[in-house]
C-alpha positions as CSV (number, residue, x, y, z in Angstrom):
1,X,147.2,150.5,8.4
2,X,146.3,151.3,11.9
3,X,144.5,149.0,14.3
4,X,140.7,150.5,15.0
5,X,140.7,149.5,18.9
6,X,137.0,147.6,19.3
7,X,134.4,150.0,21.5
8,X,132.4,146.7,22.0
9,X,135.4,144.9,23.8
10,X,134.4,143.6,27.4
11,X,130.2,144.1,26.2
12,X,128.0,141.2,25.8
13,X,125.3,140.1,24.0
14,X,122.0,140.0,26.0
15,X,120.7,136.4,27.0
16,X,117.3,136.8,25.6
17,X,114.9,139.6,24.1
18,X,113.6,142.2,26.4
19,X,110.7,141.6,24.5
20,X,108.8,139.5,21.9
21,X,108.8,140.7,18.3
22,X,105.5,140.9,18.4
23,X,105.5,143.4,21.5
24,X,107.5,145.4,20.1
25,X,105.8,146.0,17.2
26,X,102.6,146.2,18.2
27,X,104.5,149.1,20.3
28,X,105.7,150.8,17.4
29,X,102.3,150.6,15.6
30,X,100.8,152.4,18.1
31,X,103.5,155.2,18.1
32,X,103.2,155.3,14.1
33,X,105.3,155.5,11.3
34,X,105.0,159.0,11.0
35,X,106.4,159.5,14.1
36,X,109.1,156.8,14.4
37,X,113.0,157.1,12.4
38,X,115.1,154.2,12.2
39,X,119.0,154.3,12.4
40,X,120.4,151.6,9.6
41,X,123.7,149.9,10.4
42,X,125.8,147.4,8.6
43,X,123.4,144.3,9.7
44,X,120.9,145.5,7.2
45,X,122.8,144.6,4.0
46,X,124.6,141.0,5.3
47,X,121.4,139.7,4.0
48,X,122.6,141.1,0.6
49,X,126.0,139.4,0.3
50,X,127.8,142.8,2.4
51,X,129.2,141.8,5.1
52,X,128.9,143.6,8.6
53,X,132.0,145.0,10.7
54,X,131.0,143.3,14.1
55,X,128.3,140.7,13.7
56,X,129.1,137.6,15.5
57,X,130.8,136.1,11.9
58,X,132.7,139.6,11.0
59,X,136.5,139.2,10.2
60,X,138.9,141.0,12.5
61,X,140.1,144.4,10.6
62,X,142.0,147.2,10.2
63,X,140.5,149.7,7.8
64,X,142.1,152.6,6.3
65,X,141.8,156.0,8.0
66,X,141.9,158.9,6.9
67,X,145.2,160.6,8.2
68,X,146.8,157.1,6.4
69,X,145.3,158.0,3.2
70,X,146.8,161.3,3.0
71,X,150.2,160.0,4.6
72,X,151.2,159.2,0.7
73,X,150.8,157.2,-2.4
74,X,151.9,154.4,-1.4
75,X,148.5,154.0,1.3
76,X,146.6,155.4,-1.6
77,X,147.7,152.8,-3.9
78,X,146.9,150.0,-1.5
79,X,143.3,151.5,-0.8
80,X,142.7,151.8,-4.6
81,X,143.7,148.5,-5.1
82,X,141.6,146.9,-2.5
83,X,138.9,149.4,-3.3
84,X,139.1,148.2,-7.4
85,X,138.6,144.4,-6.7
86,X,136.6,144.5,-4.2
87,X,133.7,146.8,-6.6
88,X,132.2,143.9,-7.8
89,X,130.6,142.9,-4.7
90,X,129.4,146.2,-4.2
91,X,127.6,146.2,-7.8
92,X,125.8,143.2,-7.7
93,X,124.5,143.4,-4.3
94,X,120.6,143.9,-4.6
95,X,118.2,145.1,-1.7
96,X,117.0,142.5,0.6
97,X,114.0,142.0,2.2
98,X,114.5,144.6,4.6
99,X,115.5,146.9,2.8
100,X,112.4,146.7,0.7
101,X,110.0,146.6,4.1
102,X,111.6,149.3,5.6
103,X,110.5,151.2,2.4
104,X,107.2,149.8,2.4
105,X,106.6,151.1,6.4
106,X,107.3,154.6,5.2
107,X,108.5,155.6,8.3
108,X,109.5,159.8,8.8
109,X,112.8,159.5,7.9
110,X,115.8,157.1,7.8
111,X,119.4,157.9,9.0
112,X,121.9,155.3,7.6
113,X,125.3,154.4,8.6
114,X,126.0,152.4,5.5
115,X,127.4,153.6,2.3
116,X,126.7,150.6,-0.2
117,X,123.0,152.8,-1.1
118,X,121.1,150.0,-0.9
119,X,118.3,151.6,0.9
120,X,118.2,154.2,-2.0
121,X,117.8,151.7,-4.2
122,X,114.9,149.8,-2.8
123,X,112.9,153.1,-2.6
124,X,113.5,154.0,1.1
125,X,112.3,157.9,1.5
126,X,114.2,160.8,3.5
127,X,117.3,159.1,3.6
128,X,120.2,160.7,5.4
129,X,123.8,159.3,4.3
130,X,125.4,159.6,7.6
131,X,128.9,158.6,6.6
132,X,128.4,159.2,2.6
133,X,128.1,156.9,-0.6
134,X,130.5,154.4,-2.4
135,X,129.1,155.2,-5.7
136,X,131.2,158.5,-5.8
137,X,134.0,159.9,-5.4
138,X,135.1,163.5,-5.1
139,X,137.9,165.6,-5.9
140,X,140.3,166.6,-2.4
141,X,141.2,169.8,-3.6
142,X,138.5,171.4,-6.1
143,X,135.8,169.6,-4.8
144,X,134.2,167.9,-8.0
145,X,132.8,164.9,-7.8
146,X,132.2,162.0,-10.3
147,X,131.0,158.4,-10.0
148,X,132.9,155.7,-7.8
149,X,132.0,153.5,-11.5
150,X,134.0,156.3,-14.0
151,X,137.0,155.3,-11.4
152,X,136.8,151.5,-11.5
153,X,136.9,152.2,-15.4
154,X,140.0,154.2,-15.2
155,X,141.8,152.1,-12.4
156,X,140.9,148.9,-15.0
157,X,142.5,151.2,-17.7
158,X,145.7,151.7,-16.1
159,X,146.6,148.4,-14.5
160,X,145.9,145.7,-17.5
161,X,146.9,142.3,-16.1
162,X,147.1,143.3,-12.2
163,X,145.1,140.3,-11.0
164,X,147.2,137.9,-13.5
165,X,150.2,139.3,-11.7
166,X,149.0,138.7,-8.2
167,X,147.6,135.5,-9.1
168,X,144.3,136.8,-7.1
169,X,141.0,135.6,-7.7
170,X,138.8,137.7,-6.4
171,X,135.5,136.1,-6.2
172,X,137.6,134.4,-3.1
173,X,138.4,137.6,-1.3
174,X,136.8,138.5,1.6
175,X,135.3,142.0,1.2
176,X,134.1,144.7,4.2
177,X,131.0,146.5,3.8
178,X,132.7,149.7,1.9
179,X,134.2,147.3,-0.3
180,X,137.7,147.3,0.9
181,X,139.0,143.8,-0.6
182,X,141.2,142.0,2.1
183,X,144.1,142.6,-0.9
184,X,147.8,142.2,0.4
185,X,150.0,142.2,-3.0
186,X,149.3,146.0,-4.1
187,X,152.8,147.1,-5.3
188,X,152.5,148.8,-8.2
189,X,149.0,149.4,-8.5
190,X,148.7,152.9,-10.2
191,X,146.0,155.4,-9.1
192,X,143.9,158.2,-11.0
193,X,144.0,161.4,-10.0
194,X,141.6,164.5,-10.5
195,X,141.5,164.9,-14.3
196,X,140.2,168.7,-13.8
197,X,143.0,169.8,-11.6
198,X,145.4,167.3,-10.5
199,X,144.0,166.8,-7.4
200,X,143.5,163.5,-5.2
201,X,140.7,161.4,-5.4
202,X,138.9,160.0,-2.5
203,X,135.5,158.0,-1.9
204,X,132.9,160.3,-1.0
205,X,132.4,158.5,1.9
206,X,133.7,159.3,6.2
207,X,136.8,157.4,6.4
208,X,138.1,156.1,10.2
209,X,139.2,159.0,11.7
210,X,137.5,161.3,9.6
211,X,134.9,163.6,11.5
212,X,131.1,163.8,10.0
213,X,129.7,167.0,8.2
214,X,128.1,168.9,10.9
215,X,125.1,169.7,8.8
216,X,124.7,166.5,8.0
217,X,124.6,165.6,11.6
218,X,122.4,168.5,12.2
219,X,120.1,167.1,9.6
220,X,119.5,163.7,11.6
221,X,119.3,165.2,14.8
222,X,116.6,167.2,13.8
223,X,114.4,164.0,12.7
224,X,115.3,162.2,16.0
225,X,114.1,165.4,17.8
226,X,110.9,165.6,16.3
227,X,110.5,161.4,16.9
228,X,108.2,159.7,19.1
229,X,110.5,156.7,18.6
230,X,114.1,155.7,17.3
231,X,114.5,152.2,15.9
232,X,118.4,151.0,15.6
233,X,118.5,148.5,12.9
234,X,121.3,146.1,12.5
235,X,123.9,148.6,14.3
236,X,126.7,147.8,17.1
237,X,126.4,151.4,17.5
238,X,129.9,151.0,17.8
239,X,131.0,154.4,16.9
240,X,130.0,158.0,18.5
241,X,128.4,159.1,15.1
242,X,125.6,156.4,15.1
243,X,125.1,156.0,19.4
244,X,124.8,160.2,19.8
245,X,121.4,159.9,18.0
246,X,120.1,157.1,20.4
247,X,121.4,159.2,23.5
248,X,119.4,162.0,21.9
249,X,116.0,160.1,21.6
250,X,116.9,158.5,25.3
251,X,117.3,161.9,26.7
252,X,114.1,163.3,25.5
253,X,111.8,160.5,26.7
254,X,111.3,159.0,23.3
255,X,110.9,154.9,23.1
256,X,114.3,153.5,21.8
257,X,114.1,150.2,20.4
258,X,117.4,148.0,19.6
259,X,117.3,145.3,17.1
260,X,120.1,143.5,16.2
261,X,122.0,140.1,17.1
262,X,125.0,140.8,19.2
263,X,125.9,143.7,22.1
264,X,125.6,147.1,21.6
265,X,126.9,150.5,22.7
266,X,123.2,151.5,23.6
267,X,121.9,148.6,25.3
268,X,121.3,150.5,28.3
269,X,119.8,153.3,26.7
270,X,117.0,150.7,25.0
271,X,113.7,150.6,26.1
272,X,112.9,147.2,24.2
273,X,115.6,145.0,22.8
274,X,115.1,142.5,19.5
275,X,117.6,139.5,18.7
276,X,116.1,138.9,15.5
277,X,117.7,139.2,12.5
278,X,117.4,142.7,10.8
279,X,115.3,141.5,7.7
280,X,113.2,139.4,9.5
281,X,112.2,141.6,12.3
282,X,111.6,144.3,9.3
283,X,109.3,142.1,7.4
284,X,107.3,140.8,10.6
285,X,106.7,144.9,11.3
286,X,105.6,145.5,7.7
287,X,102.9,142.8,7.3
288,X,101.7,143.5,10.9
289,X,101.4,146.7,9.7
290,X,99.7,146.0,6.5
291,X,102.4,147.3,4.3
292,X,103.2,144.5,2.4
């Protein structure tokens, strides 16, 4: 698999807060929920088992991209297998306590980088899906789709006995927030494909290297346009797909608040920056704002 060069290489995290929690929420009451869209990023499901890409305890890795999934079976084999053990994880995670106050705020809208749905779950409203959803998968050529659960079934079905083989156990793999299980024995592993037309199957989810639907970017840029206030959640803001929509709400004069504990792409761009931890600066904004 290719190595993702880091964006955050040669950033650090700041000393201190640029504010107190409590300043900057009593900032965002007075904007309003109904004028204020958070940005979600990986930092808001560690607190539910899924761990983040970056955070200061994140594994080094080197995730699949797109152009090496379509190189041949062999990469698709690996990424199924990886994908198949590390499902689990995915399943039983639950929504945390953020999660459930960033429902309760009812803020005007909510663009997430995650895929894992959790936000969904916990009854978050006007959700956008930046980079897609783990639970399904869809069909490269006909364009079906079907649920990322009918393919753990299948994958289970045609490779009786893998983990005995492997001599895995994969409660003790370490698994990235899309679920991709760090899994290096994968010969052999045999994949499903399309069972309407033959077709590959991939997540329906933005791989590395893979570029965002523009009306799906269009879609979140119109919410941050129409903000008083963008709040970045638990993101490095490490990629161009998540910092774009802070540089948007910078540009047009609306107050950008950054919470999350390590260095970030857009620390310049903030107007008031939080170190707290994603769940507990969401549950502090909640009950100030009587939402719980």
């Amino acid at each position: 698999m290719a190595v993702i060069r880091d964006p955050l290489r040669g950033r650090e995290r700041p000393a201190a807060p640029s504010h107190t929690d409590a300043e900057v929420i009593e900032r965002l009451l007075a904007v309003g929920a109904e004028r204020t869209v958070a940005l979600a990023g990986a930092g808001m499901s560690t607190a539910s088992g899924i761990p983040d890409y970056r955070g200061p305890d994140a594994a080094p890795r080197s995730p699949m991209t797109y152009q090496a999934f379509l190189a041949g079976p062999l990469q698709r084999s690996r990424y199924w297998a990886r994908s198949w053990v590390g499902w689990d994880r995915i399943v039983w995670a639950e929504p945390n306590a953020g999660h459930r106050s960033l429902a309760a705020l009812g803020l005007a809208g909510t663009i997430t980088q995650n895929v894992d749905g959790l936000d969904r779950l916990a009854g978050v409203q006007n959700v956008v899906e930046l980079h897609g959803r783990l639970d399904r998968i869809v069909c490269l050529s006909c364009d079906r789709t079907n649920s990322r659960q009918w393919m753990q079934d299948e994958l289970t079905r045609l490779n009786p006995g893998f983990l005995d083989r492997i001599d895995v156990d994969p409660r003790e793999i370490e698994v990235a927030p899309d679920g991709d299980a760090e899994l290096e024995q994968t010969r052999g592993f045999r994949v499903r494909d399309c069972p309407v037309c033959g077709g590959l199957l991939k997540p329906d989810l933005v791989f590395f290297g893979e570029t965002v639907d523009r009306g799906v970017v269009d879609t979140a840029l119109g919410m941050v346009e129409q903000a008083d206030a963008l709040v970045v959640l638990g993101s490095s803001l490490a990629v161009m797909s998540g910092l774009r929509f802070v540089r948007a709400a910078a540009k047009r004069g609306a107050l950008v608040v950054i919470d999350t504990d390590g260095p970030t792409r857009g620390d310049e761009l903030a107007d008031m920056r939080s170190l707290s931890r994603t769940a507990d600066f969401l549950s502090a904004w909640a009950s100030a704002a009587g939402r719980v």
